[in-house]
Structures are given as structure tokens and as C-alpha cells.
N, C-alpha and C positions, 0 to 999 in steps of 0.2 A: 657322692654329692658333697660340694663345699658351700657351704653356708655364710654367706659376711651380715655381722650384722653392722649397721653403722651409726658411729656414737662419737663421743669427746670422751678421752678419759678423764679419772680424777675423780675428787669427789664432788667438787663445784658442779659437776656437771651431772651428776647420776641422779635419774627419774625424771630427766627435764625429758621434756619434747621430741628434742634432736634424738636423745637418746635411748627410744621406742626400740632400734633395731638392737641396739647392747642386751637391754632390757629380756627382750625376746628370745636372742640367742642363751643367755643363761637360764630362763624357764626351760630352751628343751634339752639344756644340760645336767638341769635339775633332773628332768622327767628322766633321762636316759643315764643319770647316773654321773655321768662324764664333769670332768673338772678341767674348767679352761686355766691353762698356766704359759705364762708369758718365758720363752726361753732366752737367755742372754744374749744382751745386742739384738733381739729383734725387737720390730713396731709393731708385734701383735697379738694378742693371747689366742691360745689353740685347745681344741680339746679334739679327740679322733676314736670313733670306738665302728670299727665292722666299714660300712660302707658311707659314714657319715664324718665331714668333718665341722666344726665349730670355728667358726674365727672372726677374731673381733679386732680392728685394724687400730691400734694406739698411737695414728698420725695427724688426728684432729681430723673432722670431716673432710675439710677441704680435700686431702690426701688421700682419701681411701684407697685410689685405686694403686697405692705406691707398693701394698703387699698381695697384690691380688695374685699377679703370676708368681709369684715367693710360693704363693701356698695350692697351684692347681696342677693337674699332671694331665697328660691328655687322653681326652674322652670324659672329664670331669663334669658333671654337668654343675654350673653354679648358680647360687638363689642369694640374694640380694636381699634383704629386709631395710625396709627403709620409712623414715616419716613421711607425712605425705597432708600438705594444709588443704587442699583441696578435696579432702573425707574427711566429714564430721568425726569427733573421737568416737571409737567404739565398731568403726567399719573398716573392712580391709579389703584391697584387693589384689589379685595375684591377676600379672602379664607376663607374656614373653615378649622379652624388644622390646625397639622405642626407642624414645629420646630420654631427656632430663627432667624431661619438666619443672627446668629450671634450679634444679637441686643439686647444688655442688658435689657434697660425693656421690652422686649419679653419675654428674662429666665427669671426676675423677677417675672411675671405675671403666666409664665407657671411653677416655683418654687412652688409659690404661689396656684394656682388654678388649674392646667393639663393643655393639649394645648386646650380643644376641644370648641373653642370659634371663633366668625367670626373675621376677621382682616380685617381692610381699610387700606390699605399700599398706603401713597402718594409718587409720587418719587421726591427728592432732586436729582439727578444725584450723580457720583463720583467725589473725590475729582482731583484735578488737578494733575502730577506727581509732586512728592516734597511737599505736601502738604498732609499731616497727617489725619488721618479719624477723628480723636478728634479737630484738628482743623478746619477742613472741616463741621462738624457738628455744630460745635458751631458759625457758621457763620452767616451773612445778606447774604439773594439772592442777584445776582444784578438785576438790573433793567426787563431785561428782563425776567429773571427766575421766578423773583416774579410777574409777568403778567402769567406766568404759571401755577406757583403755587395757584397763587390763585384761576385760576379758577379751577383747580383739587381740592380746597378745596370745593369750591361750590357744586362738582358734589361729594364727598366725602359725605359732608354734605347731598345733594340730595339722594345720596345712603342709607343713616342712616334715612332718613325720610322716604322714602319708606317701609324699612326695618320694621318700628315702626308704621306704617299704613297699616301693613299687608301683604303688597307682597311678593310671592316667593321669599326664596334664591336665588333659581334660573336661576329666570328672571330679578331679580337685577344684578345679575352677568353678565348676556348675556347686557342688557342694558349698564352696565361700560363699557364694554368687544365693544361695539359697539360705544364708543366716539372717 
């Protein structure tokens, strides 16, 4: 299983919004031990332990899907993590397929590779009125949202480990579906 999570690198950008899926992929590298490391000349930090791989695409969102086949071999199955403003912070959902839902590195990815891949969509809420979806994304939670969030990333992450230790689609699904 390959894992993308998708973010901005940099530090400008670390814990905003956009970057829910970075975020995430590093909790289940913490969890799993695994240390993502960026190898020379490529766009994107990796970590690989057993039947799981880690990867966090360093081509700014828009791009994502520019390392996707770089990092999959066939029969891979891949999971997507991703923001998602149409779920209040603190809620997640897991699909397979689909569209964009308007979210750049989604087309990127689905550019790149087709749609027919699982997605972890964490929710960031929407932006405020007056308050721009590129600004809204590239923001810090406050306080309270990022106690939300976070633990939507834990149970994101919990979802990706299940998922890489065998359990149904499925019943991954019914279980998010049941938090």
C-alpha cells in the first residue's frame, strides 16, 4: 500500500490547512517507527517499512500527481489523504473514486493516475464569508479546531493502518463512518 499524503513543503506552510495530509502521513510514521527521507533529485519524501509505503509529494499541491507513478509498482493499492472544506474540522471520510471535488491535487493525482484510488479526506471546515478559499487553506487552525483536527488525523492515520494490516474496505469505512 502507498500512501500520499498532500501538503506544501516548507515551513511557511507546516500545520496549515492544506497541509492535514503531510501532517497525517508523519503521525503514522511516527506510529510505525518509519522516518520519511527525501532522496536526491527527487520531489518527494519517502519512508517504506514491510507492505506500507509513506510519501509526501514536495511539488506544492497543485502537482501532486507528478510523483505518483515514480513511487507505485503494480498491484499497489494507493490511499490519498487529503483536506477536504466541506467536513467540519475533526471529521473524516474515507472513499474509493470519484472526482475532485474541486481540489487541485486531487486533479493532479487523478491527471496523473485515474480516479480509482481510496481517499482519507480530513475536514478543515469552510472558509469564513470574506475570506478567500486560498486564504482559508493556507491558514493555522485555531486553537480549538486544531484539537479536532488532530484527532481526525489519529483516526485518519488509524484508518491507513487498518487498511495496511488487512482489513476490509469496508469495514474501515463503517468503523470512520461510526466515530
Amino acid at each position: 500500500m502507498v500512501v500520499f499524503g498532500l501538503g506544501n513543503p516548507g515551513a511557511g506552510y507546516a500545520r496549515t490547512r492544506h497541509n492535514v495530509g503531510f501532517d497525517t502521513v508523519e503521525r503514522i510514521a511516527a506510529l510505525k517507527g518509519m522516518k520519511l527521507r527525501k532522496r536526491c533529485f527527487r520531489l518527494y519524501r519517502r519512508a517504506s517499512a514491510g507492505n506500507l509505503t509513506l510519501v509526501e509529494p514536495l511539488t506544492y499541491m497543485n502537482s501532486s500527481g507528478d510523483v505518483v507513478e515514480e513511487n507505485l509498482k503494480p498491484g499497489d493499492e494507493m490511499v490519498v489523504i487529503v483536506d477536504q472544506m466541506d467536513l467540519p474540522p475533526g471529521r473524516i471520510r474515507i472513499r474509493r473514486g470519484g472526482g475532485s471535488a474541486g481540489h487541485n491535487g486531487l486533479k493532479s493525482i487523478i491527471a496523473a493516475h485515474g480516479s480509482d484510488f481510496i481517499r482519507i479526506y480530513v475536514g478543515i471546515g469552510r472558509p469564513q464569508e470574506g475570506t478567500s478559499v486560498t486564504d482559508h487553506v493556507l491558514t493555522r487552525f485555531n486553537e480549538t479546531d486544531r484539537v479536532l483536527v488532530d484527532q481526525a488525523e489519529e483516526r485518519a492515520a488509524e484508518a491507513v493502518l487498518r487498511l495496511a494490516g488487512g482489513e476490509r474496505f469496508e469495514s474501515v469505512v463503517q468503523w470512520a463512518n461510526s466515530l
